[in-house]
C-alpha positions, 0 to 999 in steps of 0.5 A: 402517380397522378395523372391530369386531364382536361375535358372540354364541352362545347354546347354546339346546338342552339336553344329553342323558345317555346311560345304561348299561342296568340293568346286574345282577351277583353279588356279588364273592367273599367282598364284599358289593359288586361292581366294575361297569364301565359307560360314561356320557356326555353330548351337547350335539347333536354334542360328547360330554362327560364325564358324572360320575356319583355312582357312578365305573365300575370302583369297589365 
């Protein structure tokens, strides 16, 4: 005898960004710009995922 059944999961809950803070810097020597590092991450109640960003952390 076999028997076959099928569950169905319904993610129902929104993730939720963390953001950094306001983060302010001078600018890099002789740059009109400077690298900022900074972390950014997403949570969907318990599973942390990665957040992309427009701007990537480490960059200019």
């Amino acid at each position: 005898m076999t028997c076959i059944q099928t569950i169905t999961v319904q993610d129902v809950d929104d993730p939720i960004a963390i953001c950094p803070s306001d983060i302010t810097v001078p600018n890099d020597l002789g740059i009109c710009g400077a690298t900022v590092n900074y972390a950014a991450e997403a949570t969907d109640f318990g599973h942390f995922q990665d957040l992309k960003t427009l701007w990537v952390s480490g960059s200019s």
